[in-house]
DRENSE-130557 format. One record per residue (C-alpha): residue in one letter; z, y, x. Coordinates in Angstrom, 2 decimals. Layout:
# residues N
A Z Y X $
...
***
This chain:
# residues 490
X 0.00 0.00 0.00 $
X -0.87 3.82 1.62 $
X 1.64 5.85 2.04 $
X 1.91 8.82 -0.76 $
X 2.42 12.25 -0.27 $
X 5.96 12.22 -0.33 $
X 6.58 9.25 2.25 $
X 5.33 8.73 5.92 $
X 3.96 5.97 6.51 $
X 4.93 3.89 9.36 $
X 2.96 3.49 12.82 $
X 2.35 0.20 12.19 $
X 0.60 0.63 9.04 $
X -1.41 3.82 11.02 $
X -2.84 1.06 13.40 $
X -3.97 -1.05 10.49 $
X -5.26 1.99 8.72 $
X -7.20 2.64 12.43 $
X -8.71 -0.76 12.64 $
X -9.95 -0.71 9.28 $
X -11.89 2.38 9.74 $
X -12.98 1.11 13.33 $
X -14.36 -1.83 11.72 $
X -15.97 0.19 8.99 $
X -17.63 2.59 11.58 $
X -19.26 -0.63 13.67 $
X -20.84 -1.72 10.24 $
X -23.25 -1.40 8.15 $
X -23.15 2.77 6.86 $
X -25.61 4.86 5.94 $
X -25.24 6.96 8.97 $
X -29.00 6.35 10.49 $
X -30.63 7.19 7.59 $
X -28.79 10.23 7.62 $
X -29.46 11.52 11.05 $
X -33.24 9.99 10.36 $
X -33.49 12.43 7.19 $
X -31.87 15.90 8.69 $
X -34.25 14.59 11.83 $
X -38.19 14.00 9.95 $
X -36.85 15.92 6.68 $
X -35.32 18.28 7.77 $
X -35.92 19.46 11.53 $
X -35.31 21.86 13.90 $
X -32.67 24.11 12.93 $
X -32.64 27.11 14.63 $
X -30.19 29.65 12.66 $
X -31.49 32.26 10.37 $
X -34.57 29.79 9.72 $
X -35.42 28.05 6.48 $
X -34.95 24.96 7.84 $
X -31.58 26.11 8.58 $
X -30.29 26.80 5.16 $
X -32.10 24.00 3.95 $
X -29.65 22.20 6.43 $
X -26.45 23.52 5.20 $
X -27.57 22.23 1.41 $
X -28.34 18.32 3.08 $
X -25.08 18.47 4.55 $
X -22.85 19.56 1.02 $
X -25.22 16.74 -0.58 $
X -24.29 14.21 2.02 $
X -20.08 15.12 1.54 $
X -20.82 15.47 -2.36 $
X -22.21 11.81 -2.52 $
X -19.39 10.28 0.05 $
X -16.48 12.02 -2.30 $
X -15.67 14.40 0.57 $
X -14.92 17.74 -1.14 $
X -16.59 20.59 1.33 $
X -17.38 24.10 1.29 $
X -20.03 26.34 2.63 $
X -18.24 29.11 4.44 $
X -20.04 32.16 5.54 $
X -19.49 33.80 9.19 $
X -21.49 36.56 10.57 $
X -24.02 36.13 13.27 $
X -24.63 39.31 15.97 $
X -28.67 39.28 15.41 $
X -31.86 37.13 14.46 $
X -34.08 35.67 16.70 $
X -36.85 32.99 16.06 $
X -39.84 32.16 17.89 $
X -43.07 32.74 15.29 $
X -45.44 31.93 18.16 $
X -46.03 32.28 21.93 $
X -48.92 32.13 23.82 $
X -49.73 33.08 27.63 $
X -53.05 33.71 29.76 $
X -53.19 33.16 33.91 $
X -56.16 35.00 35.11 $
X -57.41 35.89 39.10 $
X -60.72 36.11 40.62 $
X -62.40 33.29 39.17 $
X -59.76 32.07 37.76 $
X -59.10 32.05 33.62 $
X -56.36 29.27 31.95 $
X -53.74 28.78 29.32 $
X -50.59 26.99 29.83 $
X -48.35 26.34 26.77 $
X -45.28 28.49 27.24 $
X -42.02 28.93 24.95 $
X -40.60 31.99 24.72 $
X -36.81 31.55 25.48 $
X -34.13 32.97 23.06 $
X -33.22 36.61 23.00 $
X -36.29 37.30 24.59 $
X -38.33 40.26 23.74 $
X -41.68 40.29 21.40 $
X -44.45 41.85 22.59 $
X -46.98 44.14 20.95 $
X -49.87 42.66 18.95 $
X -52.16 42.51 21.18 $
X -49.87 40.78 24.65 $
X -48.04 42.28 27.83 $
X -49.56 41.89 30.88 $
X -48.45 41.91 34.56 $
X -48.82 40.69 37.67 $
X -47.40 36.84 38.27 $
X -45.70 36.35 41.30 $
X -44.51 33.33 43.26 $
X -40.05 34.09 43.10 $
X -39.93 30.33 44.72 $
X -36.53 28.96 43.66 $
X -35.20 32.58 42.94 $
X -32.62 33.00 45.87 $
X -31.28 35.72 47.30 $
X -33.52 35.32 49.98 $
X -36.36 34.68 47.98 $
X -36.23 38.36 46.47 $
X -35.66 39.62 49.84 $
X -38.81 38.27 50.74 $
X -40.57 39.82 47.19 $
X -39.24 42.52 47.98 $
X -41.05 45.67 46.29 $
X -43.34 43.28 44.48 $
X -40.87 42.15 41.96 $
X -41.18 45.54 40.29 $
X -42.94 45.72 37.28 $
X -43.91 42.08 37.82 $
X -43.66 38.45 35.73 $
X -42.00 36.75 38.09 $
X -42.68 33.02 38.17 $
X -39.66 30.35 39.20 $
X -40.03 26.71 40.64 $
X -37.52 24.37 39.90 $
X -36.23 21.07 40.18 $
X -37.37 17.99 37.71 $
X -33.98 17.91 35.51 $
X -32.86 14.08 34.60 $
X -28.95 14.24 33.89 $
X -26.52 16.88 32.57 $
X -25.05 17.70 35.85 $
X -28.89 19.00 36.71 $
X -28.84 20.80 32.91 $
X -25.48 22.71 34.18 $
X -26.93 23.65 37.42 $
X -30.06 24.85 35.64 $
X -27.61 27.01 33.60 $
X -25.39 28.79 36.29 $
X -28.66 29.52 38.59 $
X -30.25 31.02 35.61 $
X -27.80 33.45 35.22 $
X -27.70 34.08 39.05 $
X -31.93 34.51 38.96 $
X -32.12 36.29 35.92 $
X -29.37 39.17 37.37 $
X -31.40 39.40 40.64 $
X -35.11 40.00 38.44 $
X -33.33 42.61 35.91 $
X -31.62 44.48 39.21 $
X -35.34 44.30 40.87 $
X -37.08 45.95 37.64 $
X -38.78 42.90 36.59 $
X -41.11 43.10 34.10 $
X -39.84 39.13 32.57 $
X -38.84 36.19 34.13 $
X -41.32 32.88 33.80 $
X -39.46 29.61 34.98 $
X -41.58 26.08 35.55 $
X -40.64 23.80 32.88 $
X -38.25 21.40 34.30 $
X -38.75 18.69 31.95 $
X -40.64 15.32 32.32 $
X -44.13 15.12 30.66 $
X -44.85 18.95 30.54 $
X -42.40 18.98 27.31 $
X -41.62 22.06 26.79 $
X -37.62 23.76 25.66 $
X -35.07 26.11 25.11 $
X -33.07 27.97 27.42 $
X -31.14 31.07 26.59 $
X -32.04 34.32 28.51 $
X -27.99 34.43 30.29 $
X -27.60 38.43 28.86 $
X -27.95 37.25 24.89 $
X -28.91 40.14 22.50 $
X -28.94 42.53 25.44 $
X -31.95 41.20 27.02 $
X -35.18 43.93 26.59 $
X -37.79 41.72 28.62 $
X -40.17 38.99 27.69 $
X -39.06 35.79 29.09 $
X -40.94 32.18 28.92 $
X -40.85 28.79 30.23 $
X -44.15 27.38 31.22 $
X -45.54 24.08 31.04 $
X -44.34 22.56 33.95 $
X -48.19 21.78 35.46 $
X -49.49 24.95 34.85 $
X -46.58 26.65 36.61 $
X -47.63 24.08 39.38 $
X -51.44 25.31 39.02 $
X -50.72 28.72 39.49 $
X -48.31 28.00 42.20 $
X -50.34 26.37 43.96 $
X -53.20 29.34 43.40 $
X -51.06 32.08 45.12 $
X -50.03 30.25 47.56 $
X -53.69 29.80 48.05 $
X -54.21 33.67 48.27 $
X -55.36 34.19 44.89 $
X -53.42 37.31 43.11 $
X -53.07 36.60 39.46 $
X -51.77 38.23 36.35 $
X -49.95 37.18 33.57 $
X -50.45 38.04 29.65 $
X -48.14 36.98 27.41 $
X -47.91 36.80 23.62 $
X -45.01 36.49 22.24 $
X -44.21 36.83 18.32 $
X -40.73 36.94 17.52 $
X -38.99 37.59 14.30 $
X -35.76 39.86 15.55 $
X -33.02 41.94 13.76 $
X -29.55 42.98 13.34 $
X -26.28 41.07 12.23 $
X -26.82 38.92 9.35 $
X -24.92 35.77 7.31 $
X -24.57 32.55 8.00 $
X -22.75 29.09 6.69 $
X -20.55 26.41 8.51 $
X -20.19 23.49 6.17 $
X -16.28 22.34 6.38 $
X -15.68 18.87 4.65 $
X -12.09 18.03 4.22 $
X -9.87 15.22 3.01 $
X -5.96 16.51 2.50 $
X -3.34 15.55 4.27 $
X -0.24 14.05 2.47 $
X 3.03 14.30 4.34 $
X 2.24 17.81 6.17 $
X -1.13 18.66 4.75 $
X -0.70 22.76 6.32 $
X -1.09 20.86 9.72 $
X -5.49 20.51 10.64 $
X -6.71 18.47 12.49 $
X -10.60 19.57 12.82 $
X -13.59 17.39 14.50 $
X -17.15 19.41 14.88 $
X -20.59 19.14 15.92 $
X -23.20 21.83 15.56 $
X -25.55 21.38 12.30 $
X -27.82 23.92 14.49 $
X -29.90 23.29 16.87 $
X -33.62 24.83 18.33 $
X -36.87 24.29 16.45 $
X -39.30 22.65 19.14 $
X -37.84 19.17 18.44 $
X -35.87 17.08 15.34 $
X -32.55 18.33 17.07 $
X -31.30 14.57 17.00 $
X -29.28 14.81 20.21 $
X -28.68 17.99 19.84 $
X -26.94 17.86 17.76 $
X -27.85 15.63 14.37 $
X -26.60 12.75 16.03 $
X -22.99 13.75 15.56 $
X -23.59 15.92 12.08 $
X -24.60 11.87 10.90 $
X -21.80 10.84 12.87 $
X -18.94 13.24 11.46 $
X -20.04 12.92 7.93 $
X -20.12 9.08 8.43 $
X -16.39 9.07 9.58 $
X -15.51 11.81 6.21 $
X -17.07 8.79 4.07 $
X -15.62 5.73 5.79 $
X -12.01 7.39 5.36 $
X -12.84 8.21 1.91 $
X -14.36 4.98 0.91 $
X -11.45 2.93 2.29 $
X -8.35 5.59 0.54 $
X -7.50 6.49 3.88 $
X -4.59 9.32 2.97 $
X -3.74 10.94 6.66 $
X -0.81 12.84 7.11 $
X -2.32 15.98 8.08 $
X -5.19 17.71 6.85 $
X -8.57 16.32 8.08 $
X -11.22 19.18 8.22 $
X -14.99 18.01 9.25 $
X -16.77 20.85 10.48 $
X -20.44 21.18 10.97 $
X -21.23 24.69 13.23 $
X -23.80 26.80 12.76 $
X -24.99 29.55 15.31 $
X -23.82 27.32 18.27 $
X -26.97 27.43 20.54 $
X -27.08 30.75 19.88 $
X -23.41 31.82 21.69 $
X -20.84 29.17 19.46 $
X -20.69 32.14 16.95 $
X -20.35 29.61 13.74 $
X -16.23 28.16 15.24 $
X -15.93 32.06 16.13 $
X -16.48 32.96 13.01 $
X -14.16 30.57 11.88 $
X -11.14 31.30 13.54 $
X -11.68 34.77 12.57 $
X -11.44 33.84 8.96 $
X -8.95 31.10 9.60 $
X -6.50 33.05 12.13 $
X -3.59 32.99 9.80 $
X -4.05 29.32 9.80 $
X -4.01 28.50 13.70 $
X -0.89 28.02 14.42 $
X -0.85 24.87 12.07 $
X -4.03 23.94 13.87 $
X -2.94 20.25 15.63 $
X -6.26 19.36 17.07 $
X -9.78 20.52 17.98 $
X -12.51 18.08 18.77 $
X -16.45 18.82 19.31 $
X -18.45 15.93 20.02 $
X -21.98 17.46 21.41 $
X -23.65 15.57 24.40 $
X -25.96 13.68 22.52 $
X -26.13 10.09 22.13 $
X -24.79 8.52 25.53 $
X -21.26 6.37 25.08 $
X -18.19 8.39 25.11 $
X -16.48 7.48 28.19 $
X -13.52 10.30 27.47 $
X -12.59 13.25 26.56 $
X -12.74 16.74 28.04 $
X -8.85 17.87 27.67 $
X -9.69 21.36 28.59 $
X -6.72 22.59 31.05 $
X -3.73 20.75 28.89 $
X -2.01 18.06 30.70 $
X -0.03 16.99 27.70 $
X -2.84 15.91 25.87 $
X -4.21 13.60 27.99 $
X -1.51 10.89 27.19 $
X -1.73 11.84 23.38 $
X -4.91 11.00 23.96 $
X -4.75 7.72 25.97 $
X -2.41 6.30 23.08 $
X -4.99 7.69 20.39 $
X -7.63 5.25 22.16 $
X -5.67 2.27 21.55 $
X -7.47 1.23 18.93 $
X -11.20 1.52 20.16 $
X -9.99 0.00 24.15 $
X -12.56 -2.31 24.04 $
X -14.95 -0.04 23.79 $
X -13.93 1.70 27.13 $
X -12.79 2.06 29.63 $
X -12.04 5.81 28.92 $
X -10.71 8.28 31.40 $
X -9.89 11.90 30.25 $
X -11.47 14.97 32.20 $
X -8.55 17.84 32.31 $
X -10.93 20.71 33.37 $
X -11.98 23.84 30.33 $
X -15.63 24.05 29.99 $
X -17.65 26.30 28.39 $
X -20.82 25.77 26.34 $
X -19.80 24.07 22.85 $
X -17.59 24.82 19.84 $
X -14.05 23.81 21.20 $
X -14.38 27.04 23.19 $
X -12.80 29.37 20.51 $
X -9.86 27.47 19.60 $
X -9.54 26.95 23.76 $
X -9.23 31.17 23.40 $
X -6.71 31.08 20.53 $
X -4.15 28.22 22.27 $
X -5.62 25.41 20.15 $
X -5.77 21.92 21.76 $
X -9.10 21.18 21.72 $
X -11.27 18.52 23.03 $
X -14.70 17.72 23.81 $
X -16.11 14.28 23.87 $
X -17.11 12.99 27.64 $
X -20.88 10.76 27.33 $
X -23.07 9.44 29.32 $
X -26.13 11.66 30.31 $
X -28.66 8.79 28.64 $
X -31.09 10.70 27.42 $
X -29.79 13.84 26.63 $
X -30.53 15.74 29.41 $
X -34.63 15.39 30.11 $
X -34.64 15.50 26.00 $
X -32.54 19.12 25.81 $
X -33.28 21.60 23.48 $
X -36.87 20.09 23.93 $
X -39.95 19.16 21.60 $
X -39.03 15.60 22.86 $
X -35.58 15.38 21.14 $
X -36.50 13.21 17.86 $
X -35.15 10.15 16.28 $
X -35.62 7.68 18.59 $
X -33.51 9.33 21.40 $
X -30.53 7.82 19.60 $
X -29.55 4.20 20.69 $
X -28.24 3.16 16.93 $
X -25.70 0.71 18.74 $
X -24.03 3.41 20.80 $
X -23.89 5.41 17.96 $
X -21.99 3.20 16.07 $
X -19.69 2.52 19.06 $
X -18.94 6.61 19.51 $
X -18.57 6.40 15.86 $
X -15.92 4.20 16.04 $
X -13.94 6.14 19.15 $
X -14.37 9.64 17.45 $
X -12.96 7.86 14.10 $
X -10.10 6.14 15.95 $
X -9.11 9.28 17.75 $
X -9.26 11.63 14.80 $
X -7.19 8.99 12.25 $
X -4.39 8.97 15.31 $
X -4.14 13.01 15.96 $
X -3.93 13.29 11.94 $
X -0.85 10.49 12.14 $
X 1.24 10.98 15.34 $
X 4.46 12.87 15.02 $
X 2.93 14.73 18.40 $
X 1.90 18.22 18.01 $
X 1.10 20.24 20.82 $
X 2.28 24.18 20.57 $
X -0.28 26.98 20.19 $
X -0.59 28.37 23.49 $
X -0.17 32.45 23.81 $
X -2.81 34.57 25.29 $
X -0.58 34.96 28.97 $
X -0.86 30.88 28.93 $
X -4.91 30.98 28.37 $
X -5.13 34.02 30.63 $
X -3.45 31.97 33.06 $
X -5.45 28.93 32.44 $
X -8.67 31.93 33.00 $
X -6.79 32.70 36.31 $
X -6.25 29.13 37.97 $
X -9.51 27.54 36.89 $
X -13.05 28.21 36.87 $
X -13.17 29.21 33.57 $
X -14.22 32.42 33.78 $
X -17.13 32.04 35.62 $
X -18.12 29.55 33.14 $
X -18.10 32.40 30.48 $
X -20.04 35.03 32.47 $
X -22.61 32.19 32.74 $
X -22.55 31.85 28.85 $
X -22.56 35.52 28.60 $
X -19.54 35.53 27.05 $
X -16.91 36.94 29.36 $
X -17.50 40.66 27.86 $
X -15.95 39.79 24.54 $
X -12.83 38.29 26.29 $
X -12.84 41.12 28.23 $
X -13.03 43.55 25.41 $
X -10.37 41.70 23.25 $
X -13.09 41.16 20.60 $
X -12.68 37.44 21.18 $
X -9.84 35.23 21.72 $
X -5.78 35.29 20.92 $
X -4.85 38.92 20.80 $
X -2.36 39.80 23.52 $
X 1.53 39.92 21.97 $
X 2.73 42.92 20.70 $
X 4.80 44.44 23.14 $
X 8.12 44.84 21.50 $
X 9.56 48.37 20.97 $
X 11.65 50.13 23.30 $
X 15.63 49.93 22.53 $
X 17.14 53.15 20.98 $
X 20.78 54.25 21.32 $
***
């Protein structure tokens, strides 16, 4: 018999509960056709797009027909940007070609009729490569080589040289910044220009041959401009919706416990490792619980982000609505690497958690090992609740295929390995049904402890790269600083 909401139940009967929904999760559940229809039915997802808001109605369908009361709950995003087309021309002395190019987000449009410039060879963007431009750079497209990318730890090194490259071409009076595609089979991406809304250049990634091509033609001696064409639909601050599915909690239902994954993601591709994979996933776990009377003892909230590729703004936007709430806030998970086995968890510069975390495995052990990472990081939706003194976590996987398959036209159904999926299924259930059970809660931290945690780690070097240190900075984001109490009077 479950407990009711005015018993506890006992751990014992929690480990039961745990097995049945691990069992449940390994099974046979709808959870593949769901990430196959928000994939082919659906699509790309790139907020402020149709497809978008098309995607917040599939998800309150999905929690409607598991029994899963949810919500739509509005947030506001800074500005719009979607890519209506792009299109780019090389031309020198004898020389005329067009290689497919994707304009990356917050880039500028350009006028009707294209922007052109001289291309020149930045090699790998170093400091001493623009030493060696020099003057040149001015005024110029300037054209980066990179490295084939194959894992994650290559998609985070992409990330913090961006940021490095793009500072150097702005400071040099760049014209717009052209990288080589770095992905396998000239598949072309998404990657956010590092300044965000602030950005006023064009900026593209190019095919990854014909960045080779021209490459290879001036370093032959041929000069050779650039045109680009790049139709954007841009504007100010506008709404959008996180969808929040919840099941109550019974014997301290004030407490949350909240797991996430982004129902964003860009438009080239399906988005299915980034991130439907886990919007099937979460929504699976909401209607295994339900489906089995699962009652937890705190309050379960499933939340699918929007606005997460485009700076996290969707859990931003929550905790600004939800502030008075935090404090009750036990647990914040995001699961967002894609489709590779969990190995872990991310516990994001608290020590306690790691054992709360280790016991909350128990259940799922044979699908390990597991071996919790306690380093913050940047770049997914734990990151706000990490700013407010929320323990938060972020699910550790396996590169697999995530990281040649990024934000990428590749990144479609069959990226997904259904058998992992189930298995991450399974750990993400496990975990969440133990943090909603165990008498453990961790205290909110204050804003001195996740200064500190700024101070001692690399943390904050991890926001500039996400261009998102200014807000900190600015007290616009994150736990206010404590009110400094009033002088005594005599």
């Amino acid at each position: 018999m479950l407990a009711g909401a005015d018993e506890a139940a006992p751990p014992a009967q929690h480990e039961r509960e745990a097995s049945l929904l691990v069992g449940a999760m390994l099974g046979g559940t709808p959870m593949l056709e769901d990430l196959r229809s928000l994939v082919d039915e659906v699509g790309g997802r790139a907020t402020g797009s149709d497809a978008n808001r098309r995607s917040v109605e599939w998800a309150l369908e999905r929690f409607k027909a598991a029994g899963v009361p949810a919500r739509a709950e509005p947030f506001r995003m800074p500005g719009l940007w979607l890519e209506r087309s792009a299109s780019a021309t090389v031309q020198g002395t004898g020389v005329r070609f067009s290689p497919r190019v994707a304009a990356m987000p917050f880039s500028a449009p350009t006028t009707k009729g294209g922007f052109k410039a001289p291309l020149v060879d930045l090699r790998r963007g170093t400091e001493a490569d623009f030493k060696q431009v020099g003057a040149k750079a001015r005024g110029a497209f300037l054209l980066v080589e990179t490295e084939e990318l194959r894992d994650v730890d290559g998609l985070f090194r992409e990330y913090n040289e961006a940021t490095d490259i793009e500072s150097r071409a702005f400071a040099a009076g760049a014209a717009g910044v052209v990288y080589m595609g770095s992905r396998p089979g000239n598949q072309l991406y998404r990657h956010n220009v590092s300044v965000g809304l602030k950005n006023t250049r064009p900026m593209m990634v190019m095919e990854r041959d014909g960045a080779k091509r021209a490459l290879r033609l001036l370093r032959a001696g041929t000069p050779l401009t650039l045109t680009a064409m790049l139709d954007l639909q841009t504007g100010g601050p506008y709404e959008s919706r996180n969808v929040i599915g919840e099941i109550r909690g019974t014997t301290r239902p004030d407490e949350v416990v909240i797991v996430g994954a982004h129902l964003d993601s860009w438009d080239l591709g399906g988005g299915a490792l980034d991130n439907g994979a886990n919007v099937a996933m979460l929504i699976d776990v909401a209607r295994q619980m339900q489906k089995l009377g699962l009652k937890p003892a705190r309050t379960i909230r499933f939340a699918l982000w929007n606005g997460e590729e485009q700076g996290m703004q969707g859990s931003a936007g929550y905790v600004r609505t939800h502030s008075s709430e935090l404090d009750a806030h036990a647990m914040a998970l995001s699961v967002d690497i894609g489709c590779g086995r969990i190995t872990g968890f991310f516990t994001n510069g608290r020590p306690p958690l790691v054992p709360l975390v280790d016991n909350a495995l128990t259940p799922v052990a044979g699908l390990g090992p597991f071996t919790q990472v306690d380093a913050p990081v940047v770049g997914t939706d734990n990151f706000d609740f990490m700013l407010h003194g929320v323990a938060n976590l972020i699910a550790n996987q396996e590169s697999a295929t995530y990281g040649p398959n990024y934000h990428a036209r590749s990144d479609e159904y069959e990226q997904c390995d259904a058998r992992t999926l189930r298995g991450n299924a399974a750990v993400v259930g496990a975990l969440t049904w133990s943090f909603a059970n165990m008498e453990e809660r961790l205290p909110r931290q204050s804003r001195a402890e996740v200064e500190s945690l700024i101070n001692t780690t690399d943390l904050g070097q991890q926001m500039k790269s996400f261009d998102v240190w200014d807000e900190w900075a600015a007290g616009t984001r994150g736990r206010a600083p404590e009110p400094k109490a009033a002088p005594a009077t005599r």
